[in-house]
N, C-alpha and C positions, 0 to 999 in steps of 0.2 A: 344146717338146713337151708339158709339163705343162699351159701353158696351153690346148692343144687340148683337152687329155680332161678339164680341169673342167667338169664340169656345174652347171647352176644347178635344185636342188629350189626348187619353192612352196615360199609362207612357208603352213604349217601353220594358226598362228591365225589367219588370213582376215581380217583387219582388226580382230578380239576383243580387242584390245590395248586396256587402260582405264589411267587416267591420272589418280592419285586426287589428285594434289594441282590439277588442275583445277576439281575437284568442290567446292572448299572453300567456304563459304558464312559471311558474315557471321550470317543470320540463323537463330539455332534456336529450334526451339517443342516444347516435349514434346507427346507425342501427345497426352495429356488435353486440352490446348488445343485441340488440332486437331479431337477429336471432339465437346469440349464445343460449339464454334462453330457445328458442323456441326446439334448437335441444335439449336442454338438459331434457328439461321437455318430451320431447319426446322418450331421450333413458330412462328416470326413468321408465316412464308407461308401456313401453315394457318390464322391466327386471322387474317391477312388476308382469306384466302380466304371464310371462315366468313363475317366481316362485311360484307367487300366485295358480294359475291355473294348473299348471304343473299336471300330472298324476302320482299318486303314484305306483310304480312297486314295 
């Protein structure tokens, strides 16, 4: 008879379940590096751009 009146509730966190030791990563980079890169690739493209492009007089 028990087994009749259990009911089953939804699972609440709707698949939000995270799972940190999947996440683990050999590779770490402090952010300074990350931004430094970012400008830097950023002044190359411009001074590409500048020269590449530039108009010939």
């Amino acid at each position: 008879m028990s087994k009749k009146l259990k009911k089953y509730l939804p699972q609440t966190t709707a698949g939000l379940v995270r799972y940190y030791e999947e996440e683990i990563s050999n590779i770490k980079l402090h952010p300074v590096y990350i931004i430094g890169g970012a400008i830097t690739l950023m002044i190359i493209i411009i001074l590409l751009h500048h020269y590449l492009y530039a108009p010939l007089y």
